[in-house]
N, C-alpha and C positions, 0 to 999 in steps of 0.2 A: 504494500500500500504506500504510494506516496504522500510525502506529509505537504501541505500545504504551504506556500516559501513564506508565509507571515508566520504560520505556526511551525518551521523550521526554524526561526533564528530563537525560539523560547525553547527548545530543544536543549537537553544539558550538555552535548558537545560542545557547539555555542556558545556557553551562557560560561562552561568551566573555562575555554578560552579567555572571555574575555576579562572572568575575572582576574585568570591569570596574568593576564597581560596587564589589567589596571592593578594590581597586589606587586608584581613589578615594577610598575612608572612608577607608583608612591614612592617605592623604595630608591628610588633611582634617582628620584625627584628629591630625596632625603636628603642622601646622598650628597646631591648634587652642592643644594645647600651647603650641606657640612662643609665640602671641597671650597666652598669660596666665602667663607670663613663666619658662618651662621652655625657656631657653635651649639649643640645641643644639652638641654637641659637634662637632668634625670629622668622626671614625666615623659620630656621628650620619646628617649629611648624607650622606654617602659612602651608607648604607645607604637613603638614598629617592632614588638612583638608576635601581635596576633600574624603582620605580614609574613615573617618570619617561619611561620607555623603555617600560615595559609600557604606561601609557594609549595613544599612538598606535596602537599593535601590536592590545591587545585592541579598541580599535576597531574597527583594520581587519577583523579576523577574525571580528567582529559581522555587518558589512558582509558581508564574503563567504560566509557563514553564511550569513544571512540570503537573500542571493542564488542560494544554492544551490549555491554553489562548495565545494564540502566538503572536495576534496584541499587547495585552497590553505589555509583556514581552518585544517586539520589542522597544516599546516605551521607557520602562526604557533600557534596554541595547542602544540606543540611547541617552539618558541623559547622562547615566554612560560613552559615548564616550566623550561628550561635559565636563563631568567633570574632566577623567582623560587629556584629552586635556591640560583644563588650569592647572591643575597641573604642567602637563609636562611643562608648559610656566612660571610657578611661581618658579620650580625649575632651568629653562633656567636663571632665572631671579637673582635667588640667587646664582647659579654657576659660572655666570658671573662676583656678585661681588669678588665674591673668587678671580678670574683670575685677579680684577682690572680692566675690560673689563667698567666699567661704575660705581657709587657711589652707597652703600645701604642705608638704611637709615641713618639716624644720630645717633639715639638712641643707635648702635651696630657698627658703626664703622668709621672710621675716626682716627686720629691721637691721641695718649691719652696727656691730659693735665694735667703735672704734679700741682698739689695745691702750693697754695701758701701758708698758714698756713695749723697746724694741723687743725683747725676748718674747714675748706675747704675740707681739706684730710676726715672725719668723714662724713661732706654730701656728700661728692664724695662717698663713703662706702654705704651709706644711699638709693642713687638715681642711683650710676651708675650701669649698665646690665652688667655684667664679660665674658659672653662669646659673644665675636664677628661673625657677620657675615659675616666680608670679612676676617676672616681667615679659610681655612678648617681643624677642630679638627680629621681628619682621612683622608685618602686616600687608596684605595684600587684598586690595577692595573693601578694607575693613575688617578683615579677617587675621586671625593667628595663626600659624603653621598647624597648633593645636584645633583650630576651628575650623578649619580647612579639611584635619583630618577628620573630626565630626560626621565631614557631609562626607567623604568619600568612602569611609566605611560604612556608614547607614546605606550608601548606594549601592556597595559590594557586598552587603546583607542582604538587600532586598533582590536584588539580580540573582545571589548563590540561593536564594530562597522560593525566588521564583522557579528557576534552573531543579529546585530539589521536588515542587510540586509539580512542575510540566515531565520532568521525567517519569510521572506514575500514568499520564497517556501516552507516553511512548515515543 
């Protein structure tokens, strides 16, 4: 039976490509960042985790897509929803403290304490993290790198979610 070419590209072959491909650029796009001197926060990291996790995954579900394994594929592109989910929650999480909206950790922000001796200043040097959390190092149309990552995960949720319910028609 041929599938109809609108209800081909909801197909999980498709759908696990493309997340592939978008769980890639993010990271690529991180990356890129970092390279040209847009240091990363701890949040930061923390939030290209899930990507992290998802390249293997959407791989494999490429793979088994592609092979014709649909329930399994289902499965992971199911996962892969459940992962960019909490991404999308982790990054809710750290955009928030940008805004002040609620505290990040301690380790990355909070008010800085000027030393009291040079000896002080040296392990301050030593121990303390330089780039903050609750400041955003870039904005882009209004957005933090952390808000940014918000919307592209909610979208690779909802694609790898689609992708896991269109693969049970086949």
């Amino acid at each position: 039976m041929k599938i109809p070419p609108r209800r081909a590209l909801l197909q999980p072959l498709p759908i696990a490509a493309l997340v592939l491909a978008g769980a890639a650029a993010t990271l690529a796009g991180a990356w890129t960042f970092q390279s040209l001197g847009v240091a990363p926060c701890e949040l930061c990291l923390k939030q290209r985790i899930p990507y992290y996790a998802a390249l293997p995954l959407t791989a494999a579900a490429t793979v088994l897509a592609r092979m014709g394994r649909l329930a399994a594929a289902r499965v992971l592109l199911a996962l892969l929803a459940a992962i960019f989910a909490g991404g999308a929650l982790i990054g809710a999480y750290h955009a928030g403290v940008e805004w002040k909206f609620w505290p990040g950790p301690t380790d990355c922000t909070g008010a800085f304490v000027k030393p009291a001796s040079m000896e002080e200043f040296q392990r301050q040097l030593r121990t303390m993290r330089v780039v903050r959390c609750d400041e955003a190092s870039l904005r882009i149309l209004g957005l933090s790198l952390a808000g940014w990552n918000v919307l592209v995960s909610a979208g690779l949720a909802l694609l790898a979610g689609i992708g896991a319910a269109s693969a049970k028609r086949g």
